[in-house]
LOLO-781989 format. One line per field, with one value per atom (N, C-alpha, C, CB): atom name; x negated, y negated, z; residue in three letters. Coordinates in pm, 1 decimal, always signed. Glycine has a CB too. Example, Ala and Ser with C-alpha at 12.3 -4.5 7.8 and 13.67 -1.06 7.14 Angstrom:
2
lokol = N  CA  C  CB  N  CA  C  CB
east = -1319.0  -1230.0  -1320.0  -1130.8  -1285.0  -1367.0  -1290.0  -1408.4
north = +569.0  +450.0  +330.0  +447.3  +225.0  +106.0  -3.0  +59.8
up = +780.0  +780.0  +780.0  +904.6  +708.0  +714.0  +787.0  +572.5
nuvo = ALA  ALA  ALA  ALA  SER  SER  SER  SER
END
This chain:
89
lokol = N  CA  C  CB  N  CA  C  CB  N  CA  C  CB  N  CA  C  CB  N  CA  C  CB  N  CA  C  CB  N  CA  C  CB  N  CA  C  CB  N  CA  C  CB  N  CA  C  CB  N  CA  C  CB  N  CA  C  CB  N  CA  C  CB  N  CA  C  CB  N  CA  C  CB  N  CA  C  CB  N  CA  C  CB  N  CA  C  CB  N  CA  C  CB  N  CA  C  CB  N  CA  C  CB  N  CA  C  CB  N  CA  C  CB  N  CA  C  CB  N  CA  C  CB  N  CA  C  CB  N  CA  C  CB  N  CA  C  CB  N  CA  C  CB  N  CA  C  CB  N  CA  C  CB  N  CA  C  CB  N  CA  C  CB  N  CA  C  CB  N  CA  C  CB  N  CA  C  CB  N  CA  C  CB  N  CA  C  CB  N  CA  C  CB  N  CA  C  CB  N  CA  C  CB  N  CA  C  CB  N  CA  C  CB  N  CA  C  CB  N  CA  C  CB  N  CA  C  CB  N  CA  C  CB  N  CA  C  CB  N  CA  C  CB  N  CA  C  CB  N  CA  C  CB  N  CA  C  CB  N  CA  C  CB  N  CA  C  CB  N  CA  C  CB  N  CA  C  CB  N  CA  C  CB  N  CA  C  CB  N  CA  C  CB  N  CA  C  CB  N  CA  C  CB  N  CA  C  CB  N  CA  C  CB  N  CA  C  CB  N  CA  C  CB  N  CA  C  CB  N  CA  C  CB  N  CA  C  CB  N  CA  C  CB  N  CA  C  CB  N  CA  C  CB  N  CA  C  CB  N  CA  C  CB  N  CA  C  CB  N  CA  C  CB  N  CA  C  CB  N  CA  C  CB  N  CA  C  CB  N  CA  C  CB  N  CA  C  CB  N  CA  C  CB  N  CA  C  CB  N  CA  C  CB  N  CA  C  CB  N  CA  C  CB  N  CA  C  CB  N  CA  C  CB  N  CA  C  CB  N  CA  C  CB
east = +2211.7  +2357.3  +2402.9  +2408.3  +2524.8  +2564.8  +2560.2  +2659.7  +2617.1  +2596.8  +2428.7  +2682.8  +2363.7  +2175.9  +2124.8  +2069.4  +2225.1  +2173.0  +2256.1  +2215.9  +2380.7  +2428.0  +2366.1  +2587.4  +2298.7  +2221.8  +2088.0  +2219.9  +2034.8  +1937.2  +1937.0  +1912.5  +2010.2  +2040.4  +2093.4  +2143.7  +2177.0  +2196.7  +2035.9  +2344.2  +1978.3  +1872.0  +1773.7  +1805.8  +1742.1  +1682.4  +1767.1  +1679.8  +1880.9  +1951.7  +1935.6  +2138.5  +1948.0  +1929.1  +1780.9  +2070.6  +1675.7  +1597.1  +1438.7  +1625.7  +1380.5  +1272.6  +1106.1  +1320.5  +988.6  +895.5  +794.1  +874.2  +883.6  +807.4  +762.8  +927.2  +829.7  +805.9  +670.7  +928.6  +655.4  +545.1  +424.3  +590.3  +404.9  +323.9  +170.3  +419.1  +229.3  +108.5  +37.0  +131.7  +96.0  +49.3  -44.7  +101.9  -77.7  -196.7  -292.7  -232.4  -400.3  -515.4  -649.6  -544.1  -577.4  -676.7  -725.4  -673.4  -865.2  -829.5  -734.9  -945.5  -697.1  -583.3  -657.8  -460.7  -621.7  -621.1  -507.4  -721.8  -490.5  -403.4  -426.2  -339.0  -327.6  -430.1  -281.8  -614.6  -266.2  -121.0  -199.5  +58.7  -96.6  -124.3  -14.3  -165.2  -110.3  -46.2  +108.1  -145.1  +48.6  +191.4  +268.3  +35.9  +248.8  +360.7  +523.3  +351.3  +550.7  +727.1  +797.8  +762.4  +796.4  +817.6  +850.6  +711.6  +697.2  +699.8  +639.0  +630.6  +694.8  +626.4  +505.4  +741.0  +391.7  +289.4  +316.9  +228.8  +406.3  +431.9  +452.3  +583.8  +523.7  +477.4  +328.3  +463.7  +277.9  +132.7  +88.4  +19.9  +77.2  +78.4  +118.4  +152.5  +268.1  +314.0  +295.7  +429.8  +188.7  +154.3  +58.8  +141.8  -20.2  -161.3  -184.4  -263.3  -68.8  -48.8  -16.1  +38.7  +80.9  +126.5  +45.1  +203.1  -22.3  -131.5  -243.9  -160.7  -311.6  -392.1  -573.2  -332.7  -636.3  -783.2  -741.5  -870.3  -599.6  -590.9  -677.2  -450.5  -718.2  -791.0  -694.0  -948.3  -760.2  -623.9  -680.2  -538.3  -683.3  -741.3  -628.1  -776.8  -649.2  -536.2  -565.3  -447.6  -486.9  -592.5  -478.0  -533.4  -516.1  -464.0  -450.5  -626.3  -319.2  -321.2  -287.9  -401.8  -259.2  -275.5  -140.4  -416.0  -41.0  +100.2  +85.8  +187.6  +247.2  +241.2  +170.8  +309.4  +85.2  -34.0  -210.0  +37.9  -182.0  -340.8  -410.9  -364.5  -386.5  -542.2  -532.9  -587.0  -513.7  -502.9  -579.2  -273.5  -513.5  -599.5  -705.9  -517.7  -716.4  -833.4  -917.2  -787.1  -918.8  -967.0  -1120.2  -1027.5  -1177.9  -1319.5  -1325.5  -1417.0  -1256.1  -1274.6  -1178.6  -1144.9  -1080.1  -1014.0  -1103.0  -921.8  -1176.8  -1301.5  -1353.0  -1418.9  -1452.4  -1509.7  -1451.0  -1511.0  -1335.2  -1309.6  -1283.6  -1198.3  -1213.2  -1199.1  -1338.5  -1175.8  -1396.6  -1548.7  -1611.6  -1614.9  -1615.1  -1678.9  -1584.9  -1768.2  -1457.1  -1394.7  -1401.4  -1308.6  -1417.4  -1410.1  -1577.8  -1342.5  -1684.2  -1798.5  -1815.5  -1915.4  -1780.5  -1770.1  -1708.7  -1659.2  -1557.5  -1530.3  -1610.0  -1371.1  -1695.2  -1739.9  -1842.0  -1756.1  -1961.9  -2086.9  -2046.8  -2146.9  -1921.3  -1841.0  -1840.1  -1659.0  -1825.0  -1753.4  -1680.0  -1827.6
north = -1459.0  -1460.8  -1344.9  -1596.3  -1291.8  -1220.3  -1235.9  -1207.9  -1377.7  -1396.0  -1403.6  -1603.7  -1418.4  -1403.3  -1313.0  -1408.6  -1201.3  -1033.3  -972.9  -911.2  -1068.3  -984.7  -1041.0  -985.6  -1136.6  -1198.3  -1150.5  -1343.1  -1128.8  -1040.8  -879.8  -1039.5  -824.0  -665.0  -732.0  -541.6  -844.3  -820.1  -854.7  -948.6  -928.6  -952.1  -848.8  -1067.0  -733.2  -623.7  -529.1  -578.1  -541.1  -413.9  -483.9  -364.6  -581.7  -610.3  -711.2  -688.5  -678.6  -708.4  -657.5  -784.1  -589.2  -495.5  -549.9  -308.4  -584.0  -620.4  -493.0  -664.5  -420.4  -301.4  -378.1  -160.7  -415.4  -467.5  -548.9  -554.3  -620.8  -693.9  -636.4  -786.5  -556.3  -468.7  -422.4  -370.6  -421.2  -392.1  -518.7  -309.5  -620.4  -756.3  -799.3  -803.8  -724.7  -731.9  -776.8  -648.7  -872.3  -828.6  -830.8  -965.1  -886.0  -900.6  -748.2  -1043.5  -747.1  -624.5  -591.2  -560.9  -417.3  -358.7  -238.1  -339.0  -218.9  -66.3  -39.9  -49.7  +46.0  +126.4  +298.1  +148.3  +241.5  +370.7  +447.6  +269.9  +581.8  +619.1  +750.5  +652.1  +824.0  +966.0  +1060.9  +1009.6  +1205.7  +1264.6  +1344.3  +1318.6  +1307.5  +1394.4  +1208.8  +1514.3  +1161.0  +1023.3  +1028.1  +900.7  +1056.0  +1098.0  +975.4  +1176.2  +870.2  +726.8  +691.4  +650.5  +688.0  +619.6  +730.8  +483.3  +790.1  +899.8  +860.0  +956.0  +964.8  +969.8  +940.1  +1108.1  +1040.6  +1008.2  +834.0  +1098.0  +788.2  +589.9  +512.0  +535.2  +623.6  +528.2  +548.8  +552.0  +694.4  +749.0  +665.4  +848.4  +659.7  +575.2  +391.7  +609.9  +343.5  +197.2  +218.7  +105.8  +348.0  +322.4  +346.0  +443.3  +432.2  +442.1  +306.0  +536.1  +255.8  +93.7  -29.8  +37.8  +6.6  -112.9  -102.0  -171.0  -189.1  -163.7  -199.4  -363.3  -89.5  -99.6  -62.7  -260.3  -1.7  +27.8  +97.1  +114.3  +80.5  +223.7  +266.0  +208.8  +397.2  +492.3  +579.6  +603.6  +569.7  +628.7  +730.3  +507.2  +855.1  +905.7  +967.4  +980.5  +973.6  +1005.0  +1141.8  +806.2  +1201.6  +1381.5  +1351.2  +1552.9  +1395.4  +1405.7  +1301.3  +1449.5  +1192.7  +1053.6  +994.3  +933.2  +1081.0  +1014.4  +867.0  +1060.6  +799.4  +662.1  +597.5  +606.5  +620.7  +484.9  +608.5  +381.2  +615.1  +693.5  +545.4  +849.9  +437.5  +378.3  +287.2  +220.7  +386.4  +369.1  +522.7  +366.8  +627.0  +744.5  +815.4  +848.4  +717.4  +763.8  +618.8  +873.4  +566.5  +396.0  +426.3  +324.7  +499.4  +488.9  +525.8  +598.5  +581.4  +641.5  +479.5  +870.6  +430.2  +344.9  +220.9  +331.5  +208.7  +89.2  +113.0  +86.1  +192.3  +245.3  +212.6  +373.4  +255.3  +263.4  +110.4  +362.6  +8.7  -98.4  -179.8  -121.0  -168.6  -214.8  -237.0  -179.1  -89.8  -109.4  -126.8  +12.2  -117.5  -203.8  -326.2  -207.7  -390.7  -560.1  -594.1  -655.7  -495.7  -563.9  -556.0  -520.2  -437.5  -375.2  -540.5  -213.0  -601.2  -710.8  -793.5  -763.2  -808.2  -944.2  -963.2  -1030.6  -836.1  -817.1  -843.7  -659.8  -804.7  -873.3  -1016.9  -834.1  -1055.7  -1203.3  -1306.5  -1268.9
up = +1139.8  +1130.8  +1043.4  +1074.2  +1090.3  +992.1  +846.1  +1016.9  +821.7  +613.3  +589.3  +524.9  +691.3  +630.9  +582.6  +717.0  +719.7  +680.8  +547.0  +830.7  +526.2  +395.8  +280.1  +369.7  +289.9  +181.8  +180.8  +190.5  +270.8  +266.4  +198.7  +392.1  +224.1  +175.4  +72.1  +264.5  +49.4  -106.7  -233.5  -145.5  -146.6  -241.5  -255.6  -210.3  -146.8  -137.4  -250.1  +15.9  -233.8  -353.1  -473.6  -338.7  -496.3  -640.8  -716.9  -668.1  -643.1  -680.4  -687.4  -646.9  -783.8  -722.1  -792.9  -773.8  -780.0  -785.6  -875.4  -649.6  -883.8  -988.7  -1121.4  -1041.5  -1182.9  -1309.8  -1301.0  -1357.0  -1236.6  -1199.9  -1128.7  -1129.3  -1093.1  -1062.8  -1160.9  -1048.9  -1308.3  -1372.5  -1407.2  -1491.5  -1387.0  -1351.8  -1304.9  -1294.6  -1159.8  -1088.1  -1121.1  -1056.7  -1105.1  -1188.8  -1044.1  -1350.3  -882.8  -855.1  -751.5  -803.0  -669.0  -643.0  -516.9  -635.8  -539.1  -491.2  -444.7  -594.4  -253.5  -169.0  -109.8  -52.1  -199.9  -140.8  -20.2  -270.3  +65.4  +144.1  +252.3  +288.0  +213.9  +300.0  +351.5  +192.8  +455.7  +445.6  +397.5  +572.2  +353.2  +335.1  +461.7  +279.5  +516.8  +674.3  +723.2  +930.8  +644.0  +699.7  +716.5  +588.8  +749.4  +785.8  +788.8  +948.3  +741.7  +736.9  +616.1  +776.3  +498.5  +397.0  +301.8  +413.3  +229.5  +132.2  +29.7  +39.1  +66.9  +27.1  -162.2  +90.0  -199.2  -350.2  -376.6  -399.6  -285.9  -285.8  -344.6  -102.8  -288.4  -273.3  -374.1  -168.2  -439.5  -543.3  -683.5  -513.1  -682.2  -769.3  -796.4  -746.0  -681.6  -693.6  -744.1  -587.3  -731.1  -777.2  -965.0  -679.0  -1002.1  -1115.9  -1176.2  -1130.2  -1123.4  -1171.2  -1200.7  -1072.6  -1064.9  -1078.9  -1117.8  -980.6  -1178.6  -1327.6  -1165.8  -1543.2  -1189.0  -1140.9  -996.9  -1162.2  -986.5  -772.2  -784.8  -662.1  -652.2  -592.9  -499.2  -511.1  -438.2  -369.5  -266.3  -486.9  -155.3  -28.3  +19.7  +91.0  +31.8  +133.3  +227.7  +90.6  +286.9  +511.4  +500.0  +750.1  +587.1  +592.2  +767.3  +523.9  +823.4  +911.7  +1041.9  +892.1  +989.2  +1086.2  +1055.8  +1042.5  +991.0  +993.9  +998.9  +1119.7  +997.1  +968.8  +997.3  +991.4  +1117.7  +1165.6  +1178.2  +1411.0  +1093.5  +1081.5  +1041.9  +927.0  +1025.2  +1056.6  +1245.7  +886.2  +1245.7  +1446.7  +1467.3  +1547.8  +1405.1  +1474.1  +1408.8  +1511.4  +1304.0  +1241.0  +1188.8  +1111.9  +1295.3  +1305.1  +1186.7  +1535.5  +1233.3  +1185.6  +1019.4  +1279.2  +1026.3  +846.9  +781.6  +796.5  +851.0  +816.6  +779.6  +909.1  +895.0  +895.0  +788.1  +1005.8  +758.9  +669.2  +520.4  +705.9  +516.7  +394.6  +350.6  +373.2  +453.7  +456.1  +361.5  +602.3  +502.0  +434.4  +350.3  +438.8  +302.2  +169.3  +33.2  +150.2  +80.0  -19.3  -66.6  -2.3  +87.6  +70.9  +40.0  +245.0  +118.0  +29.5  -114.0  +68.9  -182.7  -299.3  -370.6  -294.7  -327.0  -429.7  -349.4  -467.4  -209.7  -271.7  -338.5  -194.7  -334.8  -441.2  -588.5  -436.9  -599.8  -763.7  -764.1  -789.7  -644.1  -636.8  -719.2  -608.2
nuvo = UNK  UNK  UNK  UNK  UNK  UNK  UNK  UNK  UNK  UNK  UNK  UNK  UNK  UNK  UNK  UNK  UNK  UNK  UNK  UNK  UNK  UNK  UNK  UNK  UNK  UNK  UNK  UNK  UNK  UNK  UNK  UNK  UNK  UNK  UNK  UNK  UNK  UNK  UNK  UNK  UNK  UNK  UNK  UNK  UNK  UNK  UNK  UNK  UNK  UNK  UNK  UNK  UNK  UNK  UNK  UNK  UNK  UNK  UNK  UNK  UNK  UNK  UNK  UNK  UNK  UNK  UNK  UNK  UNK  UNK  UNK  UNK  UNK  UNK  UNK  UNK  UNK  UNK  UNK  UNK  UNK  UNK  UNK  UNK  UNK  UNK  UNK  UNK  UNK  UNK  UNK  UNK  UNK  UNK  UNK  UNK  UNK  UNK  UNK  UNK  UNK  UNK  UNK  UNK  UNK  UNK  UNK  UNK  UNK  UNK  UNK  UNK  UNK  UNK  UNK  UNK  UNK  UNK  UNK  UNK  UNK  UNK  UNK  UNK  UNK  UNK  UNK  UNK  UNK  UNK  UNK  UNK  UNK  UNK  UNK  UNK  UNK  UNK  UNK  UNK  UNK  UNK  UNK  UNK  UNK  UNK  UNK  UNK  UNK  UNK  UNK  UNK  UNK  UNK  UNK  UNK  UNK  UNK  UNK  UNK  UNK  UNK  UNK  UNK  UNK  UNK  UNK  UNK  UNK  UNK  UNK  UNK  UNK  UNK  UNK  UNK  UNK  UNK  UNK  UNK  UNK  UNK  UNK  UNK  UNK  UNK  UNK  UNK  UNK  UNK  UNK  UNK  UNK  UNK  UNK  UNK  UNK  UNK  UNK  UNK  UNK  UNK  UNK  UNK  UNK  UNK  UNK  UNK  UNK  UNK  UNK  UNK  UNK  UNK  UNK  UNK  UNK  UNK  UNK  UNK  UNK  UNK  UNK  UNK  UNK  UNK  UNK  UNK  UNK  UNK  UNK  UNK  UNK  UNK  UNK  UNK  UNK  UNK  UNK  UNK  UNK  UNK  UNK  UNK  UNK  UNK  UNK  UNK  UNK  UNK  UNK  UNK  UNK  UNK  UNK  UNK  UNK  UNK  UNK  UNK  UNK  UNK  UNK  UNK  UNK  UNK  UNK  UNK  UNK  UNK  UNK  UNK  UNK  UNK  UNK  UNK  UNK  UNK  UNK  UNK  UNK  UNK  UNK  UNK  UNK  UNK  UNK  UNK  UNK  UNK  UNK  UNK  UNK  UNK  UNK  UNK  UNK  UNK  UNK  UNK  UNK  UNK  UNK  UNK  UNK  UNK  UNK  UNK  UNK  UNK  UNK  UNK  UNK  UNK  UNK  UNK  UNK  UNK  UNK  UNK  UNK  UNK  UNK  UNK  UNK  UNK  UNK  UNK  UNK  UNK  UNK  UNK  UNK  UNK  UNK  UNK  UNK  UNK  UNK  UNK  UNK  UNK  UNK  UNK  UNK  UNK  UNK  UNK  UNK  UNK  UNK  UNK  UNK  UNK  UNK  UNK
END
């Protein structure tokens, strides 16, 4: 309905999840590219600073859906992320 969507954008403008961010404690991948014309690479950048132990992958070349055109490095990196925490367990 119209009053959902103005309640919606109003809760998007006045409410932001940054603060909570260094909060984090469990683990965090972050992974963008640099040529994304969508969502700026400096984004990904700035979560990984925030959040306390991110790690930070960046793909060159695969714009907004580089883990579609660069599936394999995507896998990959996936992977051994998630085995990496569960050998922590």
């Amino acid at each position: 309905s119209p009053l959902g969507f103005s309640y919606q954008l109003a809760s998007f403008a006045c409410w932001s999840s940054v603060p909570f961010l260094p909060l984090l404690r469990m683990p965090v991948m972050i992974m963008a590219d640099e040529e994304d014309q969508l969502i700026p690479p400096a984004n990904a950048q700035f979560l990984h600073n925030a959040i306390p132990h991110s790690r930070i992958e960046m793909f060159r070349g695969g714009g907004h859906l580089f883990m579609l055109s660069q599936r394999a490095r995507f896998i990959e990196i996936m992977r051994d992320f998630l085995d990496a925490e569960l050998a922590e367990g």
